[in-house]
N, CA, C and O atoms as a GROMACS GRO file, in nm:
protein
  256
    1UNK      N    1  11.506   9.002  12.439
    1UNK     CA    2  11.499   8.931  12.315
    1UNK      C    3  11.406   8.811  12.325
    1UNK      O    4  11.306   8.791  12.255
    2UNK      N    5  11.448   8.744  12.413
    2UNK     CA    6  11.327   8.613  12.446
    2UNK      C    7  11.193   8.612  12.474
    2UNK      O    8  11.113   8.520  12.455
    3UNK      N    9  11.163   8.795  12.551
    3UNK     CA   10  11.012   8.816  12.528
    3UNK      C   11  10.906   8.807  12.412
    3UNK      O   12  10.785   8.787  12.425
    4UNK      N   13  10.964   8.824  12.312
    4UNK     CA   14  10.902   8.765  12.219
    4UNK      C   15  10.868   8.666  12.149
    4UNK      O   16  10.784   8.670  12.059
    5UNK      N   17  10.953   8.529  12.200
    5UNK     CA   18  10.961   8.393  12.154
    5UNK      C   19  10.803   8.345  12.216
    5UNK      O   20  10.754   8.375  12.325
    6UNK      N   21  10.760   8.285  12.137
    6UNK     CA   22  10.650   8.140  12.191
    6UNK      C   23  10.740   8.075  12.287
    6UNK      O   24  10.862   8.092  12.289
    7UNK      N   25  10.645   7.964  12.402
    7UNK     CA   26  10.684   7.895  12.457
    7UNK      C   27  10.747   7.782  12.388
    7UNK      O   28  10.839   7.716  12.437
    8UNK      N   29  10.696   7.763  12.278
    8UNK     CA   30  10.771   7.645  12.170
    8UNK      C   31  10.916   7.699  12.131
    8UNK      O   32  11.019   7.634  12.110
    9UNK      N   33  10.899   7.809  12.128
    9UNK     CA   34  11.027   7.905  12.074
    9UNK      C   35  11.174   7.854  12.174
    9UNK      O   36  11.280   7.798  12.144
   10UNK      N   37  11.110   7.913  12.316
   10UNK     CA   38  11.162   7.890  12.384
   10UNK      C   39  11.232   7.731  12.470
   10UNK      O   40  11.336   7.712  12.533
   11UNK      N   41  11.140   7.658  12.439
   11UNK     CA   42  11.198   7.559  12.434
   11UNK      C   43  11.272   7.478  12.394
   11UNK      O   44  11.329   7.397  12.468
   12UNK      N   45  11.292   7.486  12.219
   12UNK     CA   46  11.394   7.467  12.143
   12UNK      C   47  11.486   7.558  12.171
   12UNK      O   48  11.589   7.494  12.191
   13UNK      N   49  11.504   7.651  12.182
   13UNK     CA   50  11.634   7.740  12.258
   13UNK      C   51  11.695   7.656  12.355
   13UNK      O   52  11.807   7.610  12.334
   14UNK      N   53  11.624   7.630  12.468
   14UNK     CA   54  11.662   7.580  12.586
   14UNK      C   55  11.704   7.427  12.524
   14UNK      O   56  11.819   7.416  12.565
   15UNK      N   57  11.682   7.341  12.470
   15UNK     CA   58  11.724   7.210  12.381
   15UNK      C   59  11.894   7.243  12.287
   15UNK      O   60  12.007   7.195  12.284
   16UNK      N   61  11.831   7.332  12.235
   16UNK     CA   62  11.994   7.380  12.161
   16UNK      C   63  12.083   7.430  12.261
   16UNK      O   64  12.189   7.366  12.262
   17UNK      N   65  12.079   7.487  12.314
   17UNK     CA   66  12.193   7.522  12.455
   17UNK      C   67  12.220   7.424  12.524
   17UNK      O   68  12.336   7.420  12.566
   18UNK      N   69  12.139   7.324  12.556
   18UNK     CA   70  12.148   7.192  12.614
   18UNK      C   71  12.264   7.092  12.561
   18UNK      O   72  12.349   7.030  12.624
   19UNK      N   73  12.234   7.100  12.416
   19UNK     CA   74  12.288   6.983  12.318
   19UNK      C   75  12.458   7.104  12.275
   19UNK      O   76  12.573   7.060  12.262
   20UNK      N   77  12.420   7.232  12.265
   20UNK     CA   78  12.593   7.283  12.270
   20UNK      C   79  12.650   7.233  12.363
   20UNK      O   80  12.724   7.140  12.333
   21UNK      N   81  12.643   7.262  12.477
   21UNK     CA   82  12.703   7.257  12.572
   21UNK      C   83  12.767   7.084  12.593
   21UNK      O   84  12.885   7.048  12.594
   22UNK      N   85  12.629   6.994  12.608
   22UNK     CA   86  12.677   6.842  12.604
   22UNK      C   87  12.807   6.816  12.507
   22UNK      O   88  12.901   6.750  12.549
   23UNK      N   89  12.807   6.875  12.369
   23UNK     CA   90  12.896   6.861  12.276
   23UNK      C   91  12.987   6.917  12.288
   23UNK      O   92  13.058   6.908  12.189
   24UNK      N   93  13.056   7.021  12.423
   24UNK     CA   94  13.145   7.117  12.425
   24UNK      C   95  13.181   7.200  12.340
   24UNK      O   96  13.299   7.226  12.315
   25UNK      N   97  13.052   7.267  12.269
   25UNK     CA   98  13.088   7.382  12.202
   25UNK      C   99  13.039   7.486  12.262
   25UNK      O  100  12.930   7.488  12.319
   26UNK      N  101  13.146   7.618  12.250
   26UNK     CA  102  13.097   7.768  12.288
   26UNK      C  103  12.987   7.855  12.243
   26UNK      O  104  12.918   7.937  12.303
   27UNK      N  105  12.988   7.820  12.139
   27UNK     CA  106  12.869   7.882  12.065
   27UNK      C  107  12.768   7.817  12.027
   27UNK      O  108  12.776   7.695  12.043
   28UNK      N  109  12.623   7.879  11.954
   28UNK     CA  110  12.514   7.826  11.970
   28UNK      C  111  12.508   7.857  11.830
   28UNK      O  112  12.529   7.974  11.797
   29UNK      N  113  12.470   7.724  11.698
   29UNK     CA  114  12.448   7.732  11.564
   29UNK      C  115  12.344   7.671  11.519
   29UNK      O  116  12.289   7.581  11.581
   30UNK      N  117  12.298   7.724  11.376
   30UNK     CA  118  12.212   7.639  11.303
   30UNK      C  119  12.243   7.506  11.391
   30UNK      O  120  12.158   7.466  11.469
   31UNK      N  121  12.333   7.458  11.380
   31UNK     CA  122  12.338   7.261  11.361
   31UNK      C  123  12.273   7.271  11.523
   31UNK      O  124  12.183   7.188  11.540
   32UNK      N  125  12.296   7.338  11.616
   32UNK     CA  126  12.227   7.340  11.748
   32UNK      C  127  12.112   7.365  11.753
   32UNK      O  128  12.030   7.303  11.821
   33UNK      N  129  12.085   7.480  11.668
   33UNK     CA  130  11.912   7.482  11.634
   33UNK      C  131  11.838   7.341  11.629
   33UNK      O  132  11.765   7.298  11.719
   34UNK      N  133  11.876   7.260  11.480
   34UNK     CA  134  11.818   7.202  11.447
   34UNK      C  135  11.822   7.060  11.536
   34UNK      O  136  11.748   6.967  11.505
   35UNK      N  137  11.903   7.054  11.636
   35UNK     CA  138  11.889   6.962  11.728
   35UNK      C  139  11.790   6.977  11.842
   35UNK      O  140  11.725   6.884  11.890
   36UNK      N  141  11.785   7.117  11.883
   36UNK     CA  142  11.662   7.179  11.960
   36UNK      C  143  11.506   7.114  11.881
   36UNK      O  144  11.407   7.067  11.937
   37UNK      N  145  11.522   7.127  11.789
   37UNK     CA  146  11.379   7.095  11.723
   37UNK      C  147  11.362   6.969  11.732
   37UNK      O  148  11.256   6.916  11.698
   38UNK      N  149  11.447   6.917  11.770
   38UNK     CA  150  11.481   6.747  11.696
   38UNK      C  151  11.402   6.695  11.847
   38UNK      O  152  11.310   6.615  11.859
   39UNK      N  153  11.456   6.752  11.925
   39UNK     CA  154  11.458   6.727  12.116
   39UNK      C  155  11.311   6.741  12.165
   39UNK      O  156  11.267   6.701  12.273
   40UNK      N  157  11.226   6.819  12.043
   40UNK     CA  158  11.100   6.883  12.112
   40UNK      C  159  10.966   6.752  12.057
   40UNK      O  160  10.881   6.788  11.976
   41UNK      N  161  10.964   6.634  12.103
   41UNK     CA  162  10.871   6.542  12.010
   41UNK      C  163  10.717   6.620  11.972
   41UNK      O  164  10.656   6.609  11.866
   42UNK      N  165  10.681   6.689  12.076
   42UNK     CA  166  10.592   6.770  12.092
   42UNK      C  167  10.569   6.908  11.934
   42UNK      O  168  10.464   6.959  11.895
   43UNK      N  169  10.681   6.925  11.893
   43UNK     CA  170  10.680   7.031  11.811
   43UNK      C  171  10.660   6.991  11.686
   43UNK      O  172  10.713   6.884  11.655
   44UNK      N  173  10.560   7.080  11.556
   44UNK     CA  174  10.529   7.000  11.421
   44UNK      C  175  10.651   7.010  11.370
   44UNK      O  176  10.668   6.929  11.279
   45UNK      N  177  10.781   7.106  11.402
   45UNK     CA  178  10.938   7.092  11.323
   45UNK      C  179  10.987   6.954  11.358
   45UNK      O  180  11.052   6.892  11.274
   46UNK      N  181  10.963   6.909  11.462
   46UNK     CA  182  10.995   6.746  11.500
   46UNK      C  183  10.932   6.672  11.389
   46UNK      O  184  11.007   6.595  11.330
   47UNK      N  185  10.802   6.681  11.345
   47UNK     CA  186  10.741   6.538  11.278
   47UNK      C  187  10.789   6.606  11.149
   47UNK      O  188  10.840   6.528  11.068
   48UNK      N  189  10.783   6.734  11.113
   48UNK     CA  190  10.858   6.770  10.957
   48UNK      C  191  11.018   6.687  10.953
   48UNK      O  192  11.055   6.588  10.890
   49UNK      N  193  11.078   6.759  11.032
   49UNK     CA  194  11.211   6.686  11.024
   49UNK      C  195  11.223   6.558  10.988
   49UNK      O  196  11.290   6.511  10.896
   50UNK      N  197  11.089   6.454  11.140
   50UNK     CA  198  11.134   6.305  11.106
   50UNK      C  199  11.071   6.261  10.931
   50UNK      O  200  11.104   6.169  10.856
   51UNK      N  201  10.958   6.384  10.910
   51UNK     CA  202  10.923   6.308  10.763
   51UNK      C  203  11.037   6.316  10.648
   51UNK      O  204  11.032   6.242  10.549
   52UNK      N  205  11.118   6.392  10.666
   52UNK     CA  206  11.251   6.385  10.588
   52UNK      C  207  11.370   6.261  10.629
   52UNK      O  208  11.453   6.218  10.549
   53UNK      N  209  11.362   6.237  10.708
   53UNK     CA  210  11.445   6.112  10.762
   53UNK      C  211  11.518   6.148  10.859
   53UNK      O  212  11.584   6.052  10.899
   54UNK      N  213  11.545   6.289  10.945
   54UNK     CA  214  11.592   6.316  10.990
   54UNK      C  215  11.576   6.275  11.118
   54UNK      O  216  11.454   6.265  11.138
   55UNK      N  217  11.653   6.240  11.237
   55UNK     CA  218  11.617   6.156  11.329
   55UNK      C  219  11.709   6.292  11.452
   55UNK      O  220  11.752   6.397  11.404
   56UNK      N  221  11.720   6.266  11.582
   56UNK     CA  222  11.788   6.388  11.671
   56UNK      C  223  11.932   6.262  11.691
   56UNK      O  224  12.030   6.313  11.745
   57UNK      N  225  11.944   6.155  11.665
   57UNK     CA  226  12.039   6.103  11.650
   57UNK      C  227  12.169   6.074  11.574
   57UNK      O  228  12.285   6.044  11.603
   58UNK      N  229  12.081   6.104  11.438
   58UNK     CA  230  12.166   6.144  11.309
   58UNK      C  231  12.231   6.239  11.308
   58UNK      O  232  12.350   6.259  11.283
   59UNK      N  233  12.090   6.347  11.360
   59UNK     CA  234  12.147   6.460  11.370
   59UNK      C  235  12.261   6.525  11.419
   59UNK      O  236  12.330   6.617  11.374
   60UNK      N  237  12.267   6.433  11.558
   60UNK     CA  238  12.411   6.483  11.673
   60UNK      C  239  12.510   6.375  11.577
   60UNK      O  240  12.622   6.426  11.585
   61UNK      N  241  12.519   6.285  11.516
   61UNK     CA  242  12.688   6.227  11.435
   61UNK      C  243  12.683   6.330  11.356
   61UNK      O  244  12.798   6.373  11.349
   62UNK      N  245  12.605   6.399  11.285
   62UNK     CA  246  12.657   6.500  11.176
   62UNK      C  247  12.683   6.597  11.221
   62UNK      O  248  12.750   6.675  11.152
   63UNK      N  249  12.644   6.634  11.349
   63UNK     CA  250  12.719   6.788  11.403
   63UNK      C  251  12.875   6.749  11.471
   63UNK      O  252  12.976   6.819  11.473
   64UNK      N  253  12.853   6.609  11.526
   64UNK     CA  254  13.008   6.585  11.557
   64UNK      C  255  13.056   6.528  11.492
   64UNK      O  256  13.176   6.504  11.508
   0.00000   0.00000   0.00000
């Protein structure tokens, strides 16, 4: 399944599994997605996000 991801792909994967796990959840969701993106400063979903106001800080009080 992952053979097909971009390395960007893959890296937000690896960010969202990161940030489940820190949060002790079992499963991997949207709200984990969008923290993966949040994690990647490097990625244009990072500067989209922050142009909405969205910050990777906000982000983790609203998932917990």
């Amino acid at each position: 399944m992952f053979d097909r991801f971009t390395m960007e792909d893959r890296v937000v994967m690896v960010f969202a599994m990161q940030e489940a796990q820190e949060l002790g959840h079992r499963g991997l969701g949207n709200d984990h997605l969008i923290l993966g993106m949040l994690g990647n400063a490097r990625s244009p979903l990072f500067a989209l996000l922050g142009e909405q106001g969205l910050t990777l800080e906000t982000a983790r009080e609203a998932v917990v």
